[in-house]
C-alpha positions as CSV (number, residue, x, y, z in Angstrom):
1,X,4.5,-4.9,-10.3
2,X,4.5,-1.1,-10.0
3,X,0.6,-1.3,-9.5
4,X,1.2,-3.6,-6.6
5,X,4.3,-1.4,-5.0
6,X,1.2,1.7,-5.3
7,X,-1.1,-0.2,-3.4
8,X,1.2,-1.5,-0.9
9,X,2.4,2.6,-0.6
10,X,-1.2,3.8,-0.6
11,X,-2.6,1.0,1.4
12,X,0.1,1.9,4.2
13,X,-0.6,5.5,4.5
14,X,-4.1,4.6,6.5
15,X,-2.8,4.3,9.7
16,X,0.1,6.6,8.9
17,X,-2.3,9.5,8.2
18,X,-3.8,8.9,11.5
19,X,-0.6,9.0,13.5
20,X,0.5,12.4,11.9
21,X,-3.3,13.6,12.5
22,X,-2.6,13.0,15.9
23,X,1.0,14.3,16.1
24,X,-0.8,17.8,14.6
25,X,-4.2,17.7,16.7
26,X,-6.2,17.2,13.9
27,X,-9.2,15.6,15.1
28,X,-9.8,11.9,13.2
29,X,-13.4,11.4,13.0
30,X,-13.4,14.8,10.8
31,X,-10.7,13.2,8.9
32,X,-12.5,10.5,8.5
33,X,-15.7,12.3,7.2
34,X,-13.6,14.4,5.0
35,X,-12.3,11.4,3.4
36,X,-15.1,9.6,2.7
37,X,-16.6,12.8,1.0
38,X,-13.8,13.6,-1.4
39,X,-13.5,9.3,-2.4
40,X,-17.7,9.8,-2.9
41,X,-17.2,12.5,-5.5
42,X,-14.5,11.1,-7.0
43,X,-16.3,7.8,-7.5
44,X,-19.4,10.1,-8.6
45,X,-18.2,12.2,-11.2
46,X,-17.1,8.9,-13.8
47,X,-20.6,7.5,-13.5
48,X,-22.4,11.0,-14.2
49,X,-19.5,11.8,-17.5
50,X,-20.2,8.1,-18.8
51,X,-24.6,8.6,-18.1
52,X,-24.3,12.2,-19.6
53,X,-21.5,12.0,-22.5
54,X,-21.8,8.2,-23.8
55,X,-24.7,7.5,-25.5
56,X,-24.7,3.7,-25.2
57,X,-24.9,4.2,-21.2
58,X,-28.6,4.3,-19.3
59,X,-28.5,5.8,-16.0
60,X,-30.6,2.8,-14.9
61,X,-27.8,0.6,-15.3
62,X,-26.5,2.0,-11.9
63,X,-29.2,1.7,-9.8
64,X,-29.0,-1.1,-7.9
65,X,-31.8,-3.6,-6.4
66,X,-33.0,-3.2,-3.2
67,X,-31.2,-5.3,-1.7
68,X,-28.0,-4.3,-2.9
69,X,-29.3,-1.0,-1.4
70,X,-29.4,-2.3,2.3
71,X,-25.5,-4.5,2.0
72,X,-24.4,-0.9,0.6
73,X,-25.3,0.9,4.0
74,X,-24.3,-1.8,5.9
75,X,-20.7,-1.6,4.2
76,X,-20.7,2.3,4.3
77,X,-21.5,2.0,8.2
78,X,-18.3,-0.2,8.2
79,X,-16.3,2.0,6.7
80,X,-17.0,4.4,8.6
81,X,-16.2,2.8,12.2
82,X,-12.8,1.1,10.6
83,X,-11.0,4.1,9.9
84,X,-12.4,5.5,13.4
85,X,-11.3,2.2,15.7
86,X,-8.1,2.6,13.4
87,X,-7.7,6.4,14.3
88,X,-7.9,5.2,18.4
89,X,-5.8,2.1,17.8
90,X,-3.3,3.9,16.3
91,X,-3.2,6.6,19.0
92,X,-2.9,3.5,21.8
93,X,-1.3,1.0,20.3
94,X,0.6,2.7,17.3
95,X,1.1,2.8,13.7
96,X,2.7,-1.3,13.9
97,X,0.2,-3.3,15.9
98,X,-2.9,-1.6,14.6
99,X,-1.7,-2.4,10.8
100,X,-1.2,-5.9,11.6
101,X,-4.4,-6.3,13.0
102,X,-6.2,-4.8,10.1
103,X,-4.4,-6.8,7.4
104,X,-4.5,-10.1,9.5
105,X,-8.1,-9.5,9.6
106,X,-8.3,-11.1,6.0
107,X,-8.7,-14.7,7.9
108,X,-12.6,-13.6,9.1
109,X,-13.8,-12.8,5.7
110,X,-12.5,-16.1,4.3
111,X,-13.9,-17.8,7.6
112,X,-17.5,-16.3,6.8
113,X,-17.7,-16.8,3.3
114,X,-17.2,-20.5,4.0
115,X,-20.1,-20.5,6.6
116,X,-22.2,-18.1,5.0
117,X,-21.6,-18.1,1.5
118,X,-20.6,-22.0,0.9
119,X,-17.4,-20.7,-0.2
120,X,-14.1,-23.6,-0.4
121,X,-13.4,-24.6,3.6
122,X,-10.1,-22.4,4.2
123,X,-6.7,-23.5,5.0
124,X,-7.1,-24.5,8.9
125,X,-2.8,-23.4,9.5
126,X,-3.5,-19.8,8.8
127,X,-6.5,-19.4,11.1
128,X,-4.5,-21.1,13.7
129,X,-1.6,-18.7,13.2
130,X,-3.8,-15.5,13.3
131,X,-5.1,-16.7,16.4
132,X,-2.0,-17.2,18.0
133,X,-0.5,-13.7,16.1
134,X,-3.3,-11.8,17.6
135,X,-2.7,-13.7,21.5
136,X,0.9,-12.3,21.0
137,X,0.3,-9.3,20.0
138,X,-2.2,-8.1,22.1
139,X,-1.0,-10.4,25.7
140,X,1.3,-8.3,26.4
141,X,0.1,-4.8,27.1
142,X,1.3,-3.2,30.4
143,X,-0.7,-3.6,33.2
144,X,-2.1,-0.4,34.4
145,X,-4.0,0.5,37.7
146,X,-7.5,0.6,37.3
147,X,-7.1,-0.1,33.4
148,X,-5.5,3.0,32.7
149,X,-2.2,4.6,32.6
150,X,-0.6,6.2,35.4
151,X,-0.2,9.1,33.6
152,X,-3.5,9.2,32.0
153,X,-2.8,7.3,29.0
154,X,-4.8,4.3,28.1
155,X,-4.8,1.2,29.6
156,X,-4.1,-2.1,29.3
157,X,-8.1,-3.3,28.3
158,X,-8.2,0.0,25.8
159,X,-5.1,-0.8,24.4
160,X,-6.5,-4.7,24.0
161,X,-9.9,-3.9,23.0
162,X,-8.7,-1.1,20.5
163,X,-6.6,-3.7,18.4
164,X,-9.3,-6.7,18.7
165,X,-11.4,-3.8,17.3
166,X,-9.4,-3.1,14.2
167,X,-9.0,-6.9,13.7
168,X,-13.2,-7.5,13.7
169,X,-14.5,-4.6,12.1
170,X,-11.9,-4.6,9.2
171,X,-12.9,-8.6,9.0
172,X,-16.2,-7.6,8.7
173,X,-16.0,-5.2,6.3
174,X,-14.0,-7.3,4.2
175,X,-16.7,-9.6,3.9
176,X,-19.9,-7.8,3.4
177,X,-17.7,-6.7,0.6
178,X,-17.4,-9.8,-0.4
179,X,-21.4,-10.4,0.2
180,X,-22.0,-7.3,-2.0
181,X,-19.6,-8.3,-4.8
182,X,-21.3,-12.5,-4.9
183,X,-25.0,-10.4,-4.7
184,X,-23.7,-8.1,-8.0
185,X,-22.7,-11.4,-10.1
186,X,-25.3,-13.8,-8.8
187,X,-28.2,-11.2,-10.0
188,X,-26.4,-10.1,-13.0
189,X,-24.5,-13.4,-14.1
190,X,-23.1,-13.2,-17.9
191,X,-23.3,-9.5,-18.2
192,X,-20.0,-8.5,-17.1
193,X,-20.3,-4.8,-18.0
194,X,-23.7,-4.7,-15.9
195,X,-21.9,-6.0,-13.1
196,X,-18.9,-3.6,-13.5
197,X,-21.4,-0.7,-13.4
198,X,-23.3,-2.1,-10.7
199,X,-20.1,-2.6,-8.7
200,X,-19.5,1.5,-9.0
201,X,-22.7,2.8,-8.2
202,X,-22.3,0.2,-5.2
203,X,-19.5,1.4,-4.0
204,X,-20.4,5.4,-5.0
205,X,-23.4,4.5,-2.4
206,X,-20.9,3.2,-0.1
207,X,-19.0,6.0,0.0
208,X,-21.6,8.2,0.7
209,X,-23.5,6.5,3.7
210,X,-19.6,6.3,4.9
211,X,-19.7,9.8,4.5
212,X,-23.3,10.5,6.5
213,X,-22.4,8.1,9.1
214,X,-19.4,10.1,9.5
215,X,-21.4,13.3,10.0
216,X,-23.2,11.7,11.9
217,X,-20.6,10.4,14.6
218,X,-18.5,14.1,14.5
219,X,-22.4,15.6,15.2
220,X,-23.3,13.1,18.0
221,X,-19.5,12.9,19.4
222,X,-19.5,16.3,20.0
223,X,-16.4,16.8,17.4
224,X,-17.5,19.9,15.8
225,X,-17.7,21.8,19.1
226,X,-14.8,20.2,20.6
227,X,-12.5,20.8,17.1
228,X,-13.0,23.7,15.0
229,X,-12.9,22.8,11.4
230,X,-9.7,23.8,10.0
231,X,-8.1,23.9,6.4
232,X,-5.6,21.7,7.9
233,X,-8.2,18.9,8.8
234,X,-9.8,19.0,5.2
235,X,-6.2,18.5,3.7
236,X,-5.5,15.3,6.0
237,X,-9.1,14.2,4.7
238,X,-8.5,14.9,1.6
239,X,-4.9,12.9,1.7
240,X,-6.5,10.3,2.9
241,X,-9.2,10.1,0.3
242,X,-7.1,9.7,-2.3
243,X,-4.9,6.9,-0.3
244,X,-8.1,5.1,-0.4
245,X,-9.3,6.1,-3.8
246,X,-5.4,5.4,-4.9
247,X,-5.4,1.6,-3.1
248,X,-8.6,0.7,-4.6
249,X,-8.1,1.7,-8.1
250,X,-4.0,0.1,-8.4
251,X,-5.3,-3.0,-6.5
252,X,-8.2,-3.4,-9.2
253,X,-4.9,-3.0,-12.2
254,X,-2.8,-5.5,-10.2
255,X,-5.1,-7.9,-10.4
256,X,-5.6,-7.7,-13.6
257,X,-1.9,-8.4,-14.0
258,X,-1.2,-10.4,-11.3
259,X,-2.5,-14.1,-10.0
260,X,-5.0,-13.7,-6.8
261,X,-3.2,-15.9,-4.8
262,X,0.4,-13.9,-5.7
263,X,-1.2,-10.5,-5.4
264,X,-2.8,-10.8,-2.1
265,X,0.0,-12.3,0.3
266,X,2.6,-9.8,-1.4
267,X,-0.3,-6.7,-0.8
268,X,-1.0,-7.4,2.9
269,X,2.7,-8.2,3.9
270,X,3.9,-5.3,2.1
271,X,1.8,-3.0,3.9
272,X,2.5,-4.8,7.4
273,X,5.9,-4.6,6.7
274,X,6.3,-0.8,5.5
275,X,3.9,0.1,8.4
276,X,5.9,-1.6,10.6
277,X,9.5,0.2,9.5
278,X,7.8,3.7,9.6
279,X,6.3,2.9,12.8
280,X,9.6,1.7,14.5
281,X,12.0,4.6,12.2
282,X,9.9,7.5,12.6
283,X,7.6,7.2,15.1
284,X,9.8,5.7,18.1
285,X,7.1,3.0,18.4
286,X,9.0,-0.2,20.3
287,X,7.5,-3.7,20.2
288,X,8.1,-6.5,22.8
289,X,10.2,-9.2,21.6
290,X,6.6,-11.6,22.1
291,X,4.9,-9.0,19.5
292,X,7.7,-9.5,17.2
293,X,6.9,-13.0,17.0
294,X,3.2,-12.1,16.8
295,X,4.1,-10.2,13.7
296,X,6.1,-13.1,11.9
297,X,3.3,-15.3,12.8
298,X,0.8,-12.9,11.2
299,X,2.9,-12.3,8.3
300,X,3.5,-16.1,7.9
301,X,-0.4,-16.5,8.3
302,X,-1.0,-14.1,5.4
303,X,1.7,-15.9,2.9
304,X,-0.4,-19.2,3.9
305,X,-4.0,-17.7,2.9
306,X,-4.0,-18.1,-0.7
């Protein structure tokens, strides 16, 4: 249980990070490069202390096939534009909404594992409720001349598009998660500590395309010209790198304690509902009554997926 209660706290800090970044005019895509280059080194430095001081480990058994290669970039390009369509949602829509999107994104992984994957067909109620969770929450946007704020704020189609945004690529990247974990243990099957190192040089690799694309986006975007690198900005990173680094590594020990289909409906509605209370209690953020009823459905969809 106190595993879980760390994930929930860690797992909730994502879009809490990215509110405060904005409150302090720290720019997010830095944040978000920063991040993934502190959880890459951090994922790093186990796999070359177990290669260089345990004798029973070959480097070769983290280098993974080719194609586990390409579903590694793929995931780090993910990554990578989910904390940044986070960062904006969170600017236009708040700390609330864009958490409920992300964790009632879970519905698309288990939607394309059972296409894809020829996974168990899902439970049909919870896909109906996210469906009609996501129509409530994001119907009823104010209408805005011209799609944007009268004064200069975002409009109604940013605001929409931002949180339909959080809710695909998080979905996504849930699943090619998924894809990379069934590739691991359908190449390696009965070898469970091959898998397990497989799994961390995976998601070393992840980490570091996450970290390049990143670059990439700040170098491309402008970022670095616009926003001048500042201790401040490496410290949010950094924070934020061990949030995700933190999640990761409790959810992986509350699982081993817990039952799936307990831990996952208690992770995700903890973290909607702590987002929620800091959202409303200290950021001011206010949520039509019809959003409300968006968030009980989404919350009632996630009890209902496991």
């Amino acid at each position: 249980m106190v595993f879980l209660i760390l994930a929930i706290l860690c797992g909730s800090l994502f879009s809490i990070i990215f509110k405060l970044c904005q409150r302090h005019d720290v720019d997010g895509r830095q944040v978000t490069l920063f991040n993934y280059a502190v959880a890459f080194l951090f994922t790093l430095l186990p796999i070359v202390a177990r290669t260089v001081f345990d004798p029973g480990t070959s480097a070769s058994d983290y280098i993974p096939g080719a194609s586990s290669w390409l579903l590694a970039v793929v995931q780090g390009l993910l990554f990578t534009f989910g904390f940044i369509v986070m960062d904006r949602s969170t600017q236009r829509s708040g700390v609330a909404l864009t958490t409920v999107c992300a964790r009632a994104s879970l519905i698309l992984p288990v939607l394309l594992s059972w296409i894809l994957l020829s996974q168990p067909a899902p439970s049909w109620l919870p896909v109906i409720l996210v469906v009609a969770a996501m129509a409530l929450i994001i119907g009823p946007t104010e209408t805005r001349p011209a799609g944007r704020a009268a004064t200069g704020g975002p409009g109604r189609h940013a605001i929409m598009f931002a949180l339909l945004g959080v809710f695909l690529v998080f979905g996504c990247s849930d699943f090619f998660l998924k894809v990379v974990q069934h590739t691991v243990d359908k190449g390696h099957s009965g070898n469970p500590v091959l898998i397990e190192r497989q799994l961390s040089a995976l998601t070393c690799i992840i980490f570091l395309m996450a970290s390049v694309a990143s670059l990439v986006v700040c170098a491309v975007s402008g970022s670095f010209r616009k926003h001048r690198v500042k201790w401040s900005t490496v410290g949010w990173g950094a924070l934020l790198g061990f949030a995700n680094i933190g999640c990761t590594s409790c959810m992986l020990r509350a699982l081993a304690a817990m039952p799936t289909g307990l831990f996952y409906p208690l992770y995700n509605i903890g973290i909607v509902i702590v987002a929620t209370l800091v959202g409303l209690l200290f950021f001011g953020e206010r949520l039509k009554w019809v959003q409300v009823g968006g968030l009980v459905l989404a919350i009632a969809a996630i009890a209902l997926s496991f």
